[in-house]
C-alpha positions in Angstrom: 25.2 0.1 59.8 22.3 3.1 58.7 25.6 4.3 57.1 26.1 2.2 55.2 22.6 1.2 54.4 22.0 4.4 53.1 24.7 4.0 50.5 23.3 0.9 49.5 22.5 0.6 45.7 19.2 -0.8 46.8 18.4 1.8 49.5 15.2 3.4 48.9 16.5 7.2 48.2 19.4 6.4 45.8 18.1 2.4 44.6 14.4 3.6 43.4 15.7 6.4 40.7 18.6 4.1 39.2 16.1 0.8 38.5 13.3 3.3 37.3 15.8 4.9 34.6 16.9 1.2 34.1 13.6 0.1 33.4 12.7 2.9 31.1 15.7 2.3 29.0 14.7 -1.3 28.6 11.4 -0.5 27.9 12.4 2.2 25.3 15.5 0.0 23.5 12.1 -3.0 23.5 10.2 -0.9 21.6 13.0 0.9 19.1 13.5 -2.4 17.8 10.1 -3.2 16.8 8.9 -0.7 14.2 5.3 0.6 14.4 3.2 -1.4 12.0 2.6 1.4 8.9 0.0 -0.6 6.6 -3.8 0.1 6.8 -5.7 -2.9 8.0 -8.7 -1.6 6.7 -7.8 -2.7 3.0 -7.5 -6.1 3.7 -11.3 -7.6 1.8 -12.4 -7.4 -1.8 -12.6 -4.2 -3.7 -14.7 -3.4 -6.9 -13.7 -0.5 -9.3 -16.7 2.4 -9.5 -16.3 2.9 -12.9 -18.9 6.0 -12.8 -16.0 7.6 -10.2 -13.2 6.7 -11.8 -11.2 8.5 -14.5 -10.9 6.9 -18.0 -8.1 5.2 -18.9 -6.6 7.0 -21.8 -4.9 10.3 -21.3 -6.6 13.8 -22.0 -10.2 12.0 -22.3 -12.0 11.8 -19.3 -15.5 12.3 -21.2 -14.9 9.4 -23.4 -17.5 6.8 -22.8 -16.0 3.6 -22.0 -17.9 0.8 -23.7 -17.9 -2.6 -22.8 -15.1 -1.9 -19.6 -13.9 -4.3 -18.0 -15.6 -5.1 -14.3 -12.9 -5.4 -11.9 -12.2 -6.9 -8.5 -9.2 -6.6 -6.4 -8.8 -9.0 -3.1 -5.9 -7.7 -0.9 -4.3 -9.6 1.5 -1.8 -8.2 3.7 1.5 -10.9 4.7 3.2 -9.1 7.0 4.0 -5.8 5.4 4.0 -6.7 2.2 0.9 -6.8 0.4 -0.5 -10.1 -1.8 -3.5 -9.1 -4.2 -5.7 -11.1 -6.7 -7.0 -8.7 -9.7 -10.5 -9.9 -11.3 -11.4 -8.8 -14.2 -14.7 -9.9 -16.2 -15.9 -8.4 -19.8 -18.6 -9.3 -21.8 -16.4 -10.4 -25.0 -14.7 -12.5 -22.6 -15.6 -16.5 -22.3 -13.7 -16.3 -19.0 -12.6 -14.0 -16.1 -9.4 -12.9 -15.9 -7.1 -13.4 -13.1 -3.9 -11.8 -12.2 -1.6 -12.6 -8.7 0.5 -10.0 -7.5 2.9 -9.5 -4.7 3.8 -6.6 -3.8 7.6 -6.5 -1.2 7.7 -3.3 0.6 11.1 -2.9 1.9 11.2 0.2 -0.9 13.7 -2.3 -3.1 13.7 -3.5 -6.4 11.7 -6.7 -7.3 9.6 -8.0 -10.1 5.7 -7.8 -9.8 3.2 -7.9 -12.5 1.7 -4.9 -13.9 -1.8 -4.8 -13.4 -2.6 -3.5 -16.8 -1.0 -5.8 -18.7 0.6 -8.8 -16.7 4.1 -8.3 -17.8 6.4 -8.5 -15.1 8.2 -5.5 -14.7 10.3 -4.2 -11.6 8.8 -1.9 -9.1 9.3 -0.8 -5.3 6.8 -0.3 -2.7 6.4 1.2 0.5 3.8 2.1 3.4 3.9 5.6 4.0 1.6 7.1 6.4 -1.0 3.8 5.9 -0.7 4.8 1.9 0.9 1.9 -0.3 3.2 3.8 -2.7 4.4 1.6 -5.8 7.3 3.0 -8.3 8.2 1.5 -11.7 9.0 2.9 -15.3 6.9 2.0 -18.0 9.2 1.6 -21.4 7.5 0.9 -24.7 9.3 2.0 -28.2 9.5 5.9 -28.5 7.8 6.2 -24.8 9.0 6.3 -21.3 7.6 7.0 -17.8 8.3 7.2 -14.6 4.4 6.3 -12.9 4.1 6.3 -9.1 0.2 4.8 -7.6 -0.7 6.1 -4.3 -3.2 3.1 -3.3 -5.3 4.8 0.4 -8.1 4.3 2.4 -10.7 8.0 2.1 -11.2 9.5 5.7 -14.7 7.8 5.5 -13.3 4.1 5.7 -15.5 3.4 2.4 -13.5 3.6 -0.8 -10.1 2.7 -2.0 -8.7 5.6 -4.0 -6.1 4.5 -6.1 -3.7 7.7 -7.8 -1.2 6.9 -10.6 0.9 9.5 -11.8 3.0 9.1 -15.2 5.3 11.8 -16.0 6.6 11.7 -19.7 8.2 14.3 -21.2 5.8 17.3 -21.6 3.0 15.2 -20.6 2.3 14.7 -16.7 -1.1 12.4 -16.8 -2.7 12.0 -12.8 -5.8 9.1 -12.7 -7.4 8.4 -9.7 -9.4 5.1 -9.7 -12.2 4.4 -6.8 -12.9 1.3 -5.5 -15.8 0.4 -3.0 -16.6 -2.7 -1.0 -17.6 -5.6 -2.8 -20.9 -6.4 -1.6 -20.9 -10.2 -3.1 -18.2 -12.0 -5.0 -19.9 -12.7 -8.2 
């Protein structure tokens, strides 16, 4: 009977090594299946552009004053992976803030978001990458095209959203970087 006891599945020197390996392969095939969450909880708020910080707009002028810009707000949500923002933006000229909704899907496919320059819909992809939302689209106007990639991340500090776009045209490779700190009140 110790005989066959001791051949036993469940005896203690062969049963104990077979359910621990078990259990590790369970535990491991558990957690394959769930990915590791990649987007930066930290930029969920409301975000307000530091103009003195950020490079101008236009290409090849970052001493240009820029009179009258516009104050800017960006509220990001996070759904999931994907990432839902609301762009403010106020001017003095203007009776009326402007508002613009954007949802950004990132599986790294094709789909139609706004830009947030100028509200047309155009088709993009995005993507966490090492907690860094990465969105990709080509700009087309008549005689111009780019390919412009924005690195949107957190700085090491935790304090301001750094925002890189980088549009390569022919000849003419143009990298702004855009800061954004914590809005302290929603005006």
């Amino acid at each position: 009977m110790n005989e066959i006891a001791s051949n036993s599945p469940i005896a203690p020197g062969r049963g104990g090594l077979p359910a621990t390996v078990l259990g590790a392969a369970l535990a491991v095939a558990c957690f394959a299946g769930t990915p590791a969450a990649a987007q930066d909880e930290r930029f969920v708020g409301i975000w307000q552009k530091d103009i003195s910080r950020s490079d101008a707009p236009w290409p090849g002028r970052p001493d240009r004053p820029q009179p009258n810009a516009a104050d800017i707000e960006i509220e990001f949500r996070l759904v999931g992976d994907d990432v839902e923002l609301t762009q403010t933006s106020r001017r003095r000229d203007w009776p009326t803030p402007q508002n613009l909704n954007v949802t950004y899907i990132t599986n790294n496919k094709p789909h139609a978001a706004a830009d947030l320059a100028s509200g047309r819909m155009q088709e993009v992809r995005a993507r966490w990458r090492k907690k860094k939302l990465t969105v990709s689209f080509t700009v087309s106007l008549p005689g111009f095209e780019a390919d412009v990639q924005q690195i949107w991340e957190i700085t090491k500090k935790g304090d301001l959203l750094q925002t890189n776009f980088g549009r390569g045209a022919e000849g003419r490779p143009d990298i702004r970087r855009n800061y954004f700190v914590r809005a302290s009140t929603v005006q």
